[in-house]
C-alpha positions as CSV (number, residue, x, y, z in Angstrom):
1,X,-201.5,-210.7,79.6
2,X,-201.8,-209.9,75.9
3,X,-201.2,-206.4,74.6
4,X,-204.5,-205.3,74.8
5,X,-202.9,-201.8,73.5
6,X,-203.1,-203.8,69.8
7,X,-206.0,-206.1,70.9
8,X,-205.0,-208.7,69.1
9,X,-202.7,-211.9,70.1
10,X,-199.2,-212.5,69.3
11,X,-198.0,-214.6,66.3
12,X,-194.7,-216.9,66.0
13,X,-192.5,-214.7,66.4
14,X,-189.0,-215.4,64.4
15,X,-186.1,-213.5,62.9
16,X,-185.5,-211.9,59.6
17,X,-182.7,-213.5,57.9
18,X,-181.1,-211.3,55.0
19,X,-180.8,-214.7,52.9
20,X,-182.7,-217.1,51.9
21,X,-185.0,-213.7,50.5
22,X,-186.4,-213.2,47.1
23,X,-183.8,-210.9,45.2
24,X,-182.7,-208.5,45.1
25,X,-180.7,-208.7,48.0
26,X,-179.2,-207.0,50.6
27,X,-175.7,-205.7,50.4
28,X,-172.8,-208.3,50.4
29,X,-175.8,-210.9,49.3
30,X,-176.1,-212.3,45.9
31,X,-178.7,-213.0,43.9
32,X,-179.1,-217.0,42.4
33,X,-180.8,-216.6,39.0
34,X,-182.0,-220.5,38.9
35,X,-183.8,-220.2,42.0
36,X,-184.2,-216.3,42.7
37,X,-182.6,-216.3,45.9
38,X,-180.2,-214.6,48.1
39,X,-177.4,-216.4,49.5
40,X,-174.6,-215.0,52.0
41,X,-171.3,-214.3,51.1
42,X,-169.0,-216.6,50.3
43,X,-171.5,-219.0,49.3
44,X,-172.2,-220.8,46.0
45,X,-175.3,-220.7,43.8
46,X,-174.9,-224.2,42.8
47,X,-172.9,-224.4,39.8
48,X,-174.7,-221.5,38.6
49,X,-171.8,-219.1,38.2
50,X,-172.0,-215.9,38.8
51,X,-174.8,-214.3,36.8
52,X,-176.5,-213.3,39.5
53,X,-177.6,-210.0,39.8
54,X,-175.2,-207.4,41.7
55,X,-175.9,-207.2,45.5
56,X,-177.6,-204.2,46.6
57,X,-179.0,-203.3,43.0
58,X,-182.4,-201.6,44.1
59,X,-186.0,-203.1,43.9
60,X,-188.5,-201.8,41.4
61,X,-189.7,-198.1,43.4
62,X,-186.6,-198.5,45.9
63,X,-185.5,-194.5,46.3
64,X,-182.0,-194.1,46.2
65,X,-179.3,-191.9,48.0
66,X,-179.3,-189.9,44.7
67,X,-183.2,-189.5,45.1
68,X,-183.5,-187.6,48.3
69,X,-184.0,-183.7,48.1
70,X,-181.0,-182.0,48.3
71,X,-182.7,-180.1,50.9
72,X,-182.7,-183.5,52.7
73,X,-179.3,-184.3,52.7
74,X,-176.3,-183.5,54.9
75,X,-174.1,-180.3,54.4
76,X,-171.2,-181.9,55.3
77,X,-170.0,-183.1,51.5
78,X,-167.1,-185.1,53.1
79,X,-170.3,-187.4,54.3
80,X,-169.8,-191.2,53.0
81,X,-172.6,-191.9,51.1
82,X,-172.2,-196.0,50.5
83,X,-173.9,-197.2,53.3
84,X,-177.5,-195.7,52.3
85,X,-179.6,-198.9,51.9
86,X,-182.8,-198.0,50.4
87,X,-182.5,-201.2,48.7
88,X,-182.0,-203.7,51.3
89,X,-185.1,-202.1,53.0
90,X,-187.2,-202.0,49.7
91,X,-186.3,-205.8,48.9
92,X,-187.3,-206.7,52.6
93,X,-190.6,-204.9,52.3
94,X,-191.3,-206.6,49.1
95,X,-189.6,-209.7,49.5
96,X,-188.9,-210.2,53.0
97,X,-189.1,-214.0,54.3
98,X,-188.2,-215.2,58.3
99,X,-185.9,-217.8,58.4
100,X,-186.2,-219.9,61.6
101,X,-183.2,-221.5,63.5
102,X,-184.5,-224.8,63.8
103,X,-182.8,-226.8,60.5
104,X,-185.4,-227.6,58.4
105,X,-188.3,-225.7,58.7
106,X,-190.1,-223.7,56.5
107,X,-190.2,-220.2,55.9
108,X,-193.1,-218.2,56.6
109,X,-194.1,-214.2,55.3
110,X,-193.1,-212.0,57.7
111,X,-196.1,-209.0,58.5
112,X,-196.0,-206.1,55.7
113,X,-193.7,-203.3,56.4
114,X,-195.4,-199.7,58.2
115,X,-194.7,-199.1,54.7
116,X,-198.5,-198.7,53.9
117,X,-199.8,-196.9,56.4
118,X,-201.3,-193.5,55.8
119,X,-201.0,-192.0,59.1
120,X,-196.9,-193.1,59.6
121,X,-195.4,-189.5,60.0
122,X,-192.2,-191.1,61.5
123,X,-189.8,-193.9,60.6
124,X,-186.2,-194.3,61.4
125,X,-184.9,-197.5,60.1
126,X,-180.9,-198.2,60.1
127,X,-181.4,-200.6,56.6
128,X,-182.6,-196.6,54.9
129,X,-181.6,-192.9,54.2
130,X,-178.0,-193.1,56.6
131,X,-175.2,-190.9,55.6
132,X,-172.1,-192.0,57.5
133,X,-168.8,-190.6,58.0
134,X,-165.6,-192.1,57.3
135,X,-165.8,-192.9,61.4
136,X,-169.2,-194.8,61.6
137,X,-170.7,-191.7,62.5
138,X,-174.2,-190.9,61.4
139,X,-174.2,-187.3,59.8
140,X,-177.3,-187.6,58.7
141,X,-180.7,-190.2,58.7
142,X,-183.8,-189.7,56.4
143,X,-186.9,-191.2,57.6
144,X,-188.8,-193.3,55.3
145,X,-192.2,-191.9,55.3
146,X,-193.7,-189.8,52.7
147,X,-192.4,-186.3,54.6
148,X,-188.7,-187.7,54.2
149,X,-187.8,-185.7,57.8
150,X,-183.8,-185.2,59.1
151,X,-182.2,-186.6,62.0
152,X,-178.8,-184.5,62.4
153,X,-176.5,-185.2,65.0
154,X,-176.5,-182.5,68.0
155,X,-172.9,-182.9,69.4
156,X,-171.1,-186.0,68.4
157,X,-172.5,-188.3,66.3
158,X,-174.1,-191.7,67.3
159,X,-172.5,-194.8,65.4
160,X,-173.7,-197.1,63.0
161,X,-173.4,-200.8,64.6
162,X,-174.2,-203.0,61.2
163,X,-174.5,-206.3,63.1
164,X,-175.8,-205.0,65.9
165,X,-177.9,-208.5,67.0
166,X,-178.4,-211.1,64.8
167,X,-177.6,-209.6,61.9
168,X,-180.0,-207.1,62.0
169,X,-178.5,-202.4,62.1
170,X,-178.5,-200.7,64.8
171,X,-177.4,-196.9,65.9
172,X,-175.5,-196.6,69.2
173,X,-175.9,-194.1,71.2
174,X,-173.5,-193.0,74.3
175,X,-171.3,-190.0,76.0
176,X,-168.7,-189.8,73.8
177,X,-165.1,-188.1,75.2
178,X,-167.0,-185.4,76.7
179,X,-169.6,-184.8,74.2
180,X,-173.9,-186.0,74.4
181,X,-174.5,-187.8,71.7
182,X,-177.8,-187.3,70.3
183,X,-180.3,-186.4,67.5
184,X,-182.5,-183.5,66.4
185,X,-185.2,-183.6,64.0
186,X,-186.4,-180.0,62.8
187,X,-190.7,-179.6,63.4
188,X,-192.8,-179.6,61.2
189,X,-196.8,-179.7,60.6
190,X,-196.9,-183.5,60.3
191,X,-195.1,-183.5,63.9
192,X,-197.4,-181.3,65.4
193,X,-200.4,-183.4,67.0
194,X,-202.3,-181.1,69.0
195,X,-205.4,-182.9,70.7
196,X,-205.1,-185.8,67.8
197,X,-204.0,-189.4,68.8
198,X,-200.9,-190.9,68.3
199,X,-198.5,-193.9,68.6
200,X,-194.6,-193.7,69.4
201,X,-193.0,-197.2,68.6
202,X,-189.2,-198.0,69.5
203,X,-187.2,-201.0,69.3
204,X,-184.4,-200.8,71.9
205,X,-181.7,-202.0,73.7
206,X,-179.9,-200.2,76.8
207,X,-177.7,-200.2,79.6
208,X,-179.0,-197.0,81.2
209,X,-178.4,-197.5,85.1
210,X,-181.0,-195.7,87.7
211,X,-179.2,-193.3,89.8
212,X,-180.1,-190.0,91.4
213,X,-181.7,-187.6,88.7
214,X,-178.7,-185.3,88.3
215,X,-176.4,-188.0,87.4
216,X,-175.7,-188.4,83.3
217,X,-177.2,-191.3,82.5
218,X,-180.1,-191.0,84.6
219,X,-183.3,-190.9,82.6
220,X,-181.9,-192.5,79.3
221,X,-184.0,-190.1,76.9
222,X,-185.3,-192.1,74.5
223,X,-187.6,-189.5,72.8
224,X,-188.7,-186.3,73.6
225,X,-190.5,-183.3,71.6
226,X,-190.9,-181.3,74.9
227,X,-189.9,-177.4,75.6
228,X,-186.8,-176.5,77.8
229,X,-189.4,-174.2,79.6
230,X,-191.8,-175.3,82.0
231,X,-194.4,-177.2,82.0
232,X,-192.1,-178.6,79.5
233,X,-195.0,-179.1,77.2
234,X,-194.9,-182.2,74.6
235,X,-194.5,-186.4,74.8
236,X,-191.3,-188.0,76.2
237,X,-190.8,-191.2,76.3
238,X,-187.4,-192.2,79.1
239,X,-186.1,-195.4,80.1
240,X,-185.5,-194.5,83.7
241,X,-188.5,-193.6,86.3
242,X,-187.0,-190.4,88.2
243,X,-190.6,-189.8,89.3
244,X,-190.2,-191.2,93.0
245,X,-187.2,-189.3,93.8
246,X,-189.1,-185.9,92.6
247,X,-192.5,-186.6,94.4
248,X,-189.7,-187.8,97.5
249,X,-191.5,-191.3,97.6
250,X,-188.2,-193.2,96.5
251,X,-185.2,-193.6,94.6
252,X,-185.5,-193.5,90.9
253,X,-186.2,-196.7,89.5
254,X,-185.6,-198.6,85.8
255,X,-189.4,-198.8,84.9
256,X,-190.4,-197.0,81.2
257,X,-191.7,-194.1,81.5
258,X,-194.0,-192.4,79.0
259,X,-194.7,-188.7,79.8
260,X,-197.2,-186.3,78.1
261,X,-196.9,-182.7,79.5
262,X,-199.5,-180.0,78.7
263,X,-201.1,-177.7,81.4
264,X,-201.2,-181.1,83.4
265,X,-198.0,-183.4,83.6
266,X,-199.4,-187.0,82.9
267,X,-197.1,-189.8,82.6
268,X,-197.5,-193.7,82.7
269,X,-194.6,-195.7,84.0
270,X,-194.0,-199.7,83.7
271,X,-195.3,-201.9,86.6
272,X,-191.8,-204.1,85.9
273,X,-188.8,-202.7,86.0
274,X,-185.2,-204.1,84.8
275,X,-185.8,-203.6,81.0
276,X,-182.0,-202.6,81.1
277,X,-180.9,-206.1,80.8
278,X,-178.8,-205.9,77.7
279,X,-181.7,-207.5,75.5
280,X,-183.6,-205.8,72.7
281,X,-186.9,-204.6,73.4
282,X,-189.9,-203.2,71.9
283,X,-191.7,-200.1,73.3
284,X,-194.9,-198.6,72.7
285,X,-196.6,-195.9,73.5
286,X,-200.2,-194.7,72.5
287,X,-203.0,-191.8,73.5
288,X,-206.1,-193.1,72.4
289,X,-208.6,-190.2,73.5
290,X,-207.8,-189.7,77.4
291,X,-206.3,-193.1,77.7
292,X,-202.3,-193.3,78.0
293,X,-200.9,-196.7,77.4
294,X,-197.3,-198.3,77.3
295,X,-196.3,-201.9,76.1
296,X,-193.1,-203.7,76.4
297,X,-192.6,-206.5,74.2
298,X,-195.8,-207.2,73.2
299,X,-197.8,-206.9,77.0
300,X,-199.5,-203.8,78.3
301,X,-197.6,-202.8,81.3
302,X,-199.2,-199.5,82.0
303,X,-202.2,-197.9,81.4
304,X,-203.9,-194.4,82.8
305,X,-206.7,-192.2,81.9
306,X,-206.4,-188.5,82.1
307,X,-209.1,-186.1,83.0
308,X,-209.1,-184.0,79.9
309,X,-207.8,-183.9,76.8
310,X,-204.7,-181.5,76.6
311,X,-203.6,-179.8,73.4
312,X,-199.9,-181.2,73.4
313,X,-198.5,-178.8,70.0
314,X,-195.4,-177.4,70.6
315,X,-194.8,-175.3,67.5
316,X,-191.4,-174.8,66.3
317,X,-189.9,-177.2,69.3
318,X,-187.2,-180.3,67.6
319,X,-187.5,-183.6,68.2
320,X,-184.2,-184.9,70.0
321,X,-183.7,-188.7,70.4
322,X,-180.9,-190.1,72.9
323,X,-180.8,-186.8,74.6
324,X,-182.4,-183.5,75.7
325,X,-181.6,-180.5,73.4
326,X,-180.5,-178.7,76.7
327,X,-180.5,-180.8,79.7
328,X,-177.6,-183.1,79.5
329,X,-178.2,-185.4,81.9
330,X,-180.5,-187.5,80.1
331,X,-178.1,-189.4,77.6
332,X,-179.6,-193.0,76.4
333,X,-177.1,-195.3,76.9
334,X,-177.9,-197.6,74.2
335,X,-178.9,-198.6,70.5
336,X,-181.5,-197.9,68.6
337,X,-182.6,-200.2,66.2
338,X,-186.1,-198.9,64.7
339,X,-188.0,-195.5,65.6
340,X,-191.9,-195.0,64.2
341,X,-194.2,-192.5,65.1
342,X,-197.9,-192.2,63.5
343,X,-200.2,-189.4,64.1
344,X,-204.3,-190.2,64.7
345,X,-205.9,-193.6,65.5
346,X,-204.7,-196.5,63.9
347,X,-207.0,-199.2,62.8
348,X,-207.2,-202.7,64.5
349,X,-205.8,-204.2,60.9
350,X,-203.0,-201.9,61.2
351,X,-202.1,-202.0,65.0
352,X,-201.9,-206.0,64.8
353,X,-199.5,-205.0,61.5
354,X,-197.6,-203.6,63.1
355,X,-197.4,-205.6,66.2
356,X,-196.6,-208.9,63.4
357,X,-194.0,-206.8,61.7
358,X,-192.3,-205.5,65.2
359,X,-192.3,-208.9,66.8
360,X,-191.0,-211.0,63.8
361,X,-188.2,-209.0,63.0
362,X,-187.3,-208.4,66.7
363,X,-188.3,-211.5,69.1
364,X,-186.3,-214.3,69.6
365,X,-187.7,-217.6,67.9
């Protein structure tokens, strides 16, 4: 079945290659100036030389480490500041091309970035705004919207995996030596979206295991801006069903689960299950009006309609990602390798954007 969440169909899908781009390239790339193209490293431009332009010099309106608020950045001075990439995610936005496996074919556009959209409030992307430690660890990761929001680690940091699958950043996530690893952006008005719609996208790959609701691992929090108190009020979206073994119909099971508390708890879980295969998957969730819906890799596999229309603000609560801010037993087991949330309804033209810009970066070819 085609995701009827984005009502439109599915195009080639293919993988974005850092080379074989417009420059300027990504970092460790270099720019050919005869032919105005990346090539990977170690490679030759041809009997060119090397007057090509310095890898990782930044696109025309590429924002740099330097030009984030201070008020944005991590406290922790000691931070490692080299392996912010505005530029490799401004080049790919401007310049991006696919590059298929099959030798000899021809490149096609990839979909324009989320970039453009007025209503994207959210965007966590590993190629922008990361301050890393002299670990790996994340101490900090700017979104790339217009509001610029925080992630700051919780406990231990999660770690910055730059060839996490073909090529392409992710974060990992994981109990580390005793400590949840996890993330916490402060609220903030633009997070705040009451009765309005809204769209959570996540691209994903995990190794959460069900077990019995108390165990660790268990629900592999994905996303949550939900209150400690109940109802627990707010969306959550978990990679683990744990509804069975509350309602006493079964054990807990690996189907998605996206959750929107209010007065009433509504949640919409995958009719599959087994997402937890050690492949990379995309995840959507939407409310559209009353309607709930969840799609996995491009196919609507769940879909409810609630009775009313519940005022989901929960003023002055964080977003966490890869764990509750207090329950610990929700730890995503996993890497994250793109994050986007937008806030009212998005346009048909924008949902099959995004759907085009999700599936050609992350599908196999």
């Amino acid at each position: 079945m085609l995701l009827t969440l984005l009502g439109v169909g599915l195009g080639c899908s293919a993988r974005i290659d850092l080379a074989a781009r417009k420059c300027p390239c990504a970092t460790g790339y270099t720019c050919c100036q005869a032919t105005d193209l990346c090539i990977r490293p170690g490679a030759s431009c041809g009997g060119e030389g090397h007057g090509g332009v310095d890898a990782g010099t930044d696109a025309p309106g590429a924002s740099t480490a330097d030009s984030v608020p201070d008020a944005a950045r991590d406290a922790d001075a000691s931070a490692d500041l080299s392996l912010t990439t505005d530029a490799i995610a401004a080049a790919a936005d401007a310049n991006a091309t696919v590059a298929r496996d099959a030798g000899g074919e021809s490149s096609a556009p990839v979909a324009s970035s989320p970039q453009h959209f007025a209503n994207l409030v959210l965007w966590l992307d590993p190629t922008s705004g990361l301050a890393i430690g002299p670990d790996e660890r994340l101490t900090s990761w700017t979104d790339r919207s217009v509001y610029q929001h925080v992630a700051r680690p919780m406990r231990g940091g999660p770690v910055y995996l730059p060839q996490a699958w073909k090529g392409l950043a992710a974060i990992s996530f994981g109990h580390d030596n005793g400590d949840t690893v996890a993330l916490r952006i402060a609220d903030a008005p633009s997070l705040q979206w009451g009765t309005s719609d809204f769209l959570i996208a996540a691209v994903v790959r995990y190794r959460n295991q069900p077990a019995h609701s108390n165990t660790l691992t268990s629900l592999g929090l994905l996303y949550s801006k939900q209150t400690h108190q109940r109802p627990f009020p707010g969306p959550g979206l978990f990679l683990n069903n744990a509804y069975p073994e509350y309602l006493g119909t079964g054990p807990t099971t690996s189907a998605i689960v996206f959750q929107l508390r209010a007065s009433v708890d509504y949640h919409v879980a995958s009719a599959d299950t087994g997402y937890n295969d050690g492949r990379v998957h995309r995840i959507v969730a939407q409310r559209r009006g009353l309607v709930l819906r969840l799609a996995v890799d491009g196919q609507l596999v769940g879909e409810i309609t609630a009775p009313s229309l519940d005022n989901i603000d929960t003023v002055g609560t964080a977003i966490t990602i890869g764990a509750h801010a207090t329950d610990l037993v929700q730890q995503l087991e996993g890497e994250i390798f793109e994050l986007l949330a937008f806030e009212g309804e998005l346009s048909a033209a924008q949902l099959a954007d995004l759907d085009d810009y999700l599936a050609n970066k992350y599908d196999d070819p």
